[in-house]
N, C-alpha and C positions, 0 to 999 in steps of 0.2 A: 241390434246387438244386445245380447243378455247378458252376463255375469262375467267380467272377466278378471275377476278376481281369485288370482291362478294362484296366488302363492299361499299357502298360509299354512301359521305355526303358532305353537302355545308360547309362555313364558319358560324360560330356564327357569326351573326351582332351585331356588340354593341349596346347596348339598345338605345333608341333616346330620346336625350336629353330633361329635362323635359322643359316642356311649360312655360314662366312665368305668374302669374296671374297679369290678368288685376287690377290694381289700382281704386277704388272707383271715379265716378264720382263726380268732385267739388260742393257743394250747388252753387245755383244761386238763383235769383230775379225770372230768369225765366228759368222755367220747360223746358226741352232737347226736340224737337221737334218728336224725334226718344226713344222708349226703349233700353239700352245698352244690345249688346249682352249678354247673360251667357258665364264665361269664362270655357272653359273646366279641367276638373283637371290634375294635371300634372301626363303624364303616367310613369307608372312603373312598365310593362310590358317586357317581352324579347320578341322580335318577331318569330314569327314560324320561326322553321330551315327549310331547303331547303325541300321537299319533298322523293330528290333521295340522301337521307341521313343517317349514324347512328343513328344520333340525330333525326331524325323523326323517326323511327322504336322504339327508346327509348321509345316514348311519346306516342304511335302508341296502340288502342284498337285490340286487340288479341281475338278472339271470337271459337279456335279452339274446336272441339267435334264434336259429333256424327257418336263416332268411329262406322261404320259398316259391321262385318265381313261378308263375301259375299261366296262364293264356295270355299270350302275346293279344296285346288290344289296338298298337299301331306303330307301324314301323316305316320310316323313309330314311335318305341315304346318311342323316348325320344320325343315326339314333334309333332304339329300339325299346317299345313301351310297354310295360311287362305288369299286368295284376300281380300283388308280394301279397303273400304274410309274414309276420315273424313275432315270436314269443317276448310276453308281457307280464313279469307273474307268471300268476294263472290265467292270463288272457289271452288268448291270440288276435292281434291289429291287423287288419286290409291296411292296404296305402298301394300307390305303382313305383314303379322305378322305371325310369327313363338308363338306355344303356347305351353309351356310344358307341358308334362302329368303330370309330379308331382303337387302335392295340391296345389293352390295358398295360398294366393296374391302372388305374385313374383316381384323377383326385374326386371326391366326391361330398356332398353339401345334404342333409336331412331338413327339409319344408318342412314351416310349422303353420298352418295355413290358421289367419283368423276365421271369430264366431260366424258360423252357419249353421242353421238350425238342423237339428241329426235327422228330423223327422221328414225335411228335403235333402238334406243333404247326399250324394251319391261318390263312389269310389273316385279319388284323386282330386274331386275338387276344392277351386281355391287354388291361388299363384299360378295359374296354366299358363301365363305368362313368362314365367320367373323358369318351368319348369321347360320350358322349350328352347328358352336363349342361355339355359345353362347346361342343356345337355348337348346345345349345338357349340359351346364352345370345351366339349371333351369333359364335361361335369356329369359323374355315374347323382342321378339325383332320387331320392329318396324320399316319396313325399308320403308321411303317414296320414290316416284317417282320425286316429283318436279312441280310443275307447268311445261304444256307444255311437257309433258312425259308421255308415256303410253296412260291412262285413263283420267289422268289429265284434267285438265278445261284449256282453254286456256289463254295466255297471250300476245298480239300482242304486250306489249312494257317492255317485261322482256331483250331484250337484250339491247334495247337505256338506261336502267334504271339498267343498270350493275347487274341483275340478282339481286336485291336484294332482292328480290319476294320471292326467294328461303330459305333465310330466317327468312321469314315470316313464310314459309310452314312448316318448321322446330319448331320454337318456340309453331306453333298451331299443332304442332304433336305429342307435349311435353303434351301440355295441355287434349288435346284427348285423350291420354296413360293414363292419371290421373283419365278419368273416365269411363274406363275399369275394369269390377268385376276380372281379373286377373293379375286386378295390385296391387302392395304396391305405391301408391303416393308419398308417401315420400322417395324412394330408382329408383329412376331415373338418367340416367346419358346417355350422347352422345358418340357416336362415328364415328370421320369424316375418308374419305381418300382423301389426293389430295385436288381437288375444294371443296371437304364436309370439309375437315381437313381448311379452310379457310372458309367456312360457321356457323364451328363449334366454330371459333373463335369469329364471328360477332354476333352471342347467345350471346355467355359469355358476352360481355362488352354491349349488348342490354337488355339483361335480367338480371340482376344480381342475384342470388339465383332460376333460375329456376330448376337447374338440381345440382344432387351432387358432379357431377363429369365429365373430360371430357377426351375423348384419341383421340389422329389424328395419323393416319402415312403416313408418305411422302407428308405434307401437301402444300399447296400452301403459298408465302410472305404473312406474315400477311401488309405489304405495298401495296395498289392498284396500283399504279404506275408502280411498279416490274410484278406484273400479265398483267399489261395493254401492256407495251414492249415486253411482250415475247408472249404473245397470239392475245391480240384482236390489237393492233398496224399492225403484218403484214395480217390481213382479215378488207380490205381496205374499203369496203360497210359499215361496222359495225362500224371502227374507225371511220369515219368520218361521221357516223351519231352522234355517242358520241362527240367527237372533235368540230362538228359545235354548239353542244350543249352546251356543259360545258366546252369548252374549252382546251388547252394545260395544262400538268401537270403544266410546266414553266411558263406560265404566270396566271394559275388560280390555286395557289399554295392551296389556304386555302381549296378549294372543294375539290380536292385529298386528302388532308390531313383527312380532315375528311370525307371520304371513308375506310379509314385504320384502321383498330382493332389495330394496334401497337400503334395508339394514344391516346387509350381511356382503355388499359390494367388496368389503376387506378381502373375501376369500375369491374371486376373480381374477384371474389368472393368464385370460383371452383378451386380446385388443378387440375392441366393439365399434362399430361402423353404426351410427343412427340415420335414417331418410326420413326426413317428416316435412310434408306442405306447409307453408305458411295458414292457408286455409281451411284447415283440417276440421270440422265441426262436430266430429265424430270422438275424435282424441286429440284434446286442445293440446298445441307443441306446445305449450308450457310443462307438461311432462316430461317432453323430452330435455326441454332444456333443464329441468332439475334434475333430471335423470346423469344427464351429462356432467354438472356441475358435481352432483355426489360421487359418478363415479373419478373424476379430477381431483378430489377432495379425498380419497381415498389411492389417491396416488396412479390409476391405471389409465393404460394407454386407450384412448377413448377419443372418435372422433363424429360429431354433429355437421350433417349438410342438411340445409334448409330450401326451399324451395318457393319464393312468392308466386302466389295466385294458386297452389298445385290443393286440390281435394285430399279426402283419406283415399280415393282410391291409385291415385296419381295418375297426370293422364299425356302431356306436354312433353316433363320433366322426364318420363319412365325410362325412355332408352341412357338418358345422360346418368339417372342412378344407379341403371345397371351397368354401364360400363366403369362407373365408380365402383363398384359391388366386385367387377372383375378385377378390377386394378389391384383392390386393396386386398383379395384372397389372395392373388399372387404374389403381390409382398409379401404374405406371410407365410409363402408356401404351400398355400391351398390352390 
């Protein structure tokens, strides 16, 4: 697993200080040789956040649709698996969609599958699992590929710009599903794993109230820093195109910081369902449980199951999570 350092934003710069107004020029005998400039008003403006940011993805026009099912790739009696694209920017995303036979609208859930290398990687994969026991229980499921994966459109500077492309593709994936005749719009909810379950976070406090609900498991630090050390740090080409860019975590403190969903948990809005193994060697549950803690610390509805002996991939555990996973969309209407 490479970089899954999904979130990331500059510093708010402090507003700049207002201009003072120029003072009325004195009567005289004789008239000023020159007209006095006009003085400008004083601004009171915030200036645009950094581009490769939270806070620009916040502020950020989202233009997602034109979901288009494309060749049925496999269909049996609870479900029907349909090749999508649909608009990204200027991008267009592959992903499938699984479509229940039963009568719509339906509630319906957008996969945010963890790191798989793009250069193996093929249409749908990732959660095949997740995407089968949720469309057999009446879930329209939506699992995108990513910018740079599959079909996808390409992106030459998703990886100097810490992937955060990816959740773009996500938030316009949300919006897509919304205007599908086999959706209910209003009964949407995500589900990340790994690098998604850290993408899934970067939604929530980007969009606030897009989706009703959200579940990760075995997700990546909701801290960019923590993903930057353990992934993109030792793939040396990569860090140090970031690094010469934006600099050291240590000395360009406030850019990291606001890269990180842990610092912006205030604007969440979604009850969050975490699953993480005990045994996880891949993404120590120590993240989740700081994960958890900040988001309780920040007051939202936020709930951690743990899992002794269970891997990152889960294997024992998987049916008992997912029917956790069902429980708790239905509680909230997903």
């Amino acid at each position: 697993m490479t970089t899954a350092a999904i979130a990331c934003t500059n510093d708010d710069a402090a507003p700049p200080a207002p201009s003072s107004s120029a003072t009325s020029p004195t009567p005289s005998a004789a008239p000023p040789t020159t007209s006095p400039r006009p003085t400008a008003p004083p601004s009171t403006a915030l200036p645009a956040p950094h581009p490769v940011s939270l806070q620009a993805l916040t502020t950020k026009k989202y233009n997602g649709g034109d979901l288009r099912l494309g060749n049925v790739l496999a269909r049996n009696p609870a479900y029907t698996r349909y090749h999508v694209t649909y608009r990204s920017g200027t991008l267009t995303i592959s992903g499938i969609m699984n479509v229940p036979s039963t009568p719509g609208p339906h509630p319906a859930l957008v996969l945010n599958h963890g790191y798989i290398d793009p250069d193996v990687y093929t249409n749908g994969r990732g959660l095949m699992r997740e995407q089968d026991y949720l469309a057999s229980r009446g879930y329209v499921v939506l699992h995108t590929d990513y910018r740079n994966h599959a079909e996808s459109s390409k992106d030459p500077s998703s990886e100097v710009n810490l992937r955060l492309g990816y959740t773009e593709d996500v938030v316009n994936a949300v919006l897509a599903l919304r205007t599908s005749q086999y959706v209910d719009p209003s009964r949407i909810a995500l589900l990340g794993r790994s690098m998604g379950g850290g993408i899934t976070y970067n939604v929530l406090v980007t969009k606030p109230g897009l989706v009703k609900a959200a579940v990760v498991f075995a997700p990546v630090s909701s801290d960019a820093v923590d993903n930057f050390n353990r992934w993109t740090r030792p793939d040396r080409p990569v860090a140090t195109q970031i690094l010469r860019k934006y600099g050291e975590p240590a000395t360009n403190a406030s850019f990291w910081k606001n890269l990180s969903a842990v610092n912006f948990f205030g604007r969440v809005t979604e009850p969050v369902l975490i699953h993480h193994g005990e045994s996880d060697s891949t993404c120590p549950i120590a993240w989740s449980r700081e994960t958890l803690a900040a988001l309780k610390a920040a007051g939202k509805d936020a709930t951690l199951f743990t899992y002794p002996g269970e891997e990152h991939a889960f294997g024992p555990a998987w049916p008992t999570s997912m029917a956790r996973t069902v429980s708790f969309l239905r509680q909230h209407g997903v």
